[in-house]
N, C-alpha and C positions, 0 to 999 in steps of 0.2 A: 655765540661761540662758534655756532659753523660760519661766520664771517673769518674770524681768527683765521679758522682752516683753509678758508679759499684764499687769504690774502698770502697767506704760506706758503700754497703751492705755487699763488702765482710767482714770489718772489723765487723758490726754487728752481721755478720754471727759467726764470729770468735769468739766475744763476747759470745755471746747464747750459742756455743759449749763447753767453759771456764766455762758456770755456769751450766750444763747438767750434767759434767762427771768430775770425779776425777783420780787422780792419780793412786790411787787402785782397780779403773776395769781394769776387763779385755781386751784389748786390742781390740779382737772381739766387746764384747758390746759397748767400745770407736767407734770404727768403726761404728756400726749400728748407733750409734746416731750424725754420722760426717755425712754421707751417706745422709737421708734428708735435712739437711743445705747443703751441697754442692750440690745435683741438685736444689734446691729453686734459692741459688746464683748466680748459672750455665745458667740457663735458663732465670734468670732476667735480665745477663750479653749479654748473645745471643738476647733476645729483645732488650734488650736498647743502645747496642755497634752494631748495624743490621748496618753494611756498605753498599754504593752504589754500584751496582754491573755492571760489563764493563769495570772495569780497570780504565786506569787516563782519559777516555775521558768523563766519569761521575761523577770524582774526585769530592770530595766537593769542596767550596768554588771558585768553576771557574764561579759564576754568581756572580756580582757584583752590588754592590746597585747603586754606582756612575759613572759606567758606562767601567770602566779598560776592556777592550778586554784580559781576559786570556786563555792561551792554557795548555795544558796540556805539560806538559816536556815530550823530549826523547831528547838523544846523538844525533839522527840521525837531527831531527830538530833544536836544537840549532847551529849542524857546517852548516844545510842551511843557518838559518838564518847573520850568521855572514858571511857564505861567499861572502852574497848577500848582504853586507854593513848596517849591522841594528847593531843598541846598544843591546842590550838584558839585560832584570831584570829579574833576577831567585828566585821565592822566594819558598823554600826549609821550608813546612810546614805540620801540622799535624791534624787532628780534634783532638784528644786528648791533644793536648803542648799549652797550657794556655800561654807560651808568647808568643807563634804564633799568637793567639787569640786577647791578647792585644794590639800585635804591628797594625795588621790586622785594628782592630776595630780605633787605635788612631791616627797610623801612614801613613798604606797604603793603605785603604777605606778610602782616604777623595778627597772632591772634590777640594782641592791645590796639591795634589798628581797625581790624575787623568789628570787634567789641565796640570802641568810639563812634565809627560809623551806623551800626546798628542802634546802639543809644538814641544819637541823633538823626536818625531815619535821614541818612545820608544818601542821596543815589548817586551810582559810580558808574561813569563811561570811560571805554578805553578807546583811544583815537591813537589807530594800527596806520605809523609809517612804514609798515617794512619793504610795500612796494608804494610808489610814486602816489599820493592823492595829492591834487592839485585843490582841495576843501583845505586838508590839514593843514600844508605849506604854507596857503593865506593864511592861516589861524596864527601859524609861527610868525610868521612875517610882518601880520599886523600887532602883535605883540614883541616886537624887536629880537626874535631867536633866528638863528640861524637852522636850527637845528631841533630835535628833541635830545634830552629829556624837556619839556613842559609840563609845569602843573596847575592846573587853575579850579580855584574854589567858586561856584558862584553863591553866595547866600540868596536866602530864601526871600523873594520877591526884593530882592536887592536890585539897584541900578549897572548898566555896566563899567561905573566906574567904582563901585562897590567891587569887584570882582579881584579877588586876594590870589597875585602869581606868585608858587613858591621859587625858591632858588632850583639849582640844574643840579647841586647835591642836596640829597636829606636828610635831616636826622630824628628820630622818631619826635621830638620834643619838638621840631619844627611844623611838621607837618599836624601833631593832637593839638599844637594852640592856635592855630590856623583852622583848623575844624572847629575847635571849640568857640574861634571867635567869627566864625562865620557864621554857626549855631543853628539849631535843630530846620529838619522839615515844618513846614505849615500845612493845616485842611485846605487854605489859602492863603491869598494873601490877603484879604480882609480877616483872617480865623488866627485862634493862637495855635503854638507850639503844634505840632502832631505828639498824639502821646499825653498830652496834660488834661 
């Protein structure tokens, strides 16, 4: 949502700038009157877009209302986790990307979602674009997005072409048969079910 805001004032800004100056100044005076509207904008952007700082282990959006245990994404932990026989849900999100937000708010913070995951002794990473990782970006890349939202299932000692991508909207019934048929943690992957 503070993206919303910064994109607002810059377009304001941009406004104010269009009714200041004209076509026939000079260049300079155009300048000097762009100069205080861009630091105003600048510094309204630097307050209100203030990211968390520590990297993904202070990523937004890793505390949950309902209770989802998320971690933060790396390469190096998701091949632990699968080698150690776990499903893994990767959800590839942004504070800025408004459908991340909606799916988040309608989809994957709910307490039938949590419940499902829990069942199936689901582990859940959250893979924080909100500043630049050049990790994620290939992640996106090598699976044909431009962008986030991303969601990727991996089942439990499953192969990576096994690897179930949901769509960029969700709806709750897409995202529990997608788990469901991804299907429970393992003790490994020579072992059955966790749980049975």
């Amino acid at each position: 949502m503070n993206m919303v805001w910064f994109l607002l004032a810059l377009g304001f800004g941009a406004w104010i700038f269009g009714l200041w100056t004209s076509q026939e100044e000079a260049w300079r005076r155009r300048l000097l009157k762009l100069l205080p509207i861009a630091l105003t904008v600048g510094l309204f952007g630097a307050w209100l877009l203030e990211f968390p700082e520590g990297g993904r282990q202070q990523a937004f959006g890793m505390q949950s209302h309902v209770g989802i245990k998320w971690q933060p994404f790396s390469e190096d932990g998701l091949k632990k986790l699968r080698a150690d026989g776990q499903t893994v849900f990767v959800d590839f999100t942004a504070q800025w990307c408004m459908n991340c937000k909606a799916n988040e708010r309608l989809v994957i913070e709910t307490s039938e979602t949590q419940k499902l995951l829990k069942k199936l002794n689901i582990e859940t990473l959250k893979a924080d674009a909100t500043r630049f990782d050049p990790v994620i970006q290939r992640w996106l890349k090598r699976h044909g997005r431009a962008g986030v939202p991303m969601y990727l299932i991996f089942p439990a000692c499953g192969t990576n072409k096994q690897t179930i991508m949901l769509p960029e909207i969700l709806i709750s019934s897409t995202l529990h048969d997608a788990l469901k048929k991804a299907g429970p943690s393992r003790n490994s992957c020579n072992g059955a079910p966790a749980g049975s």
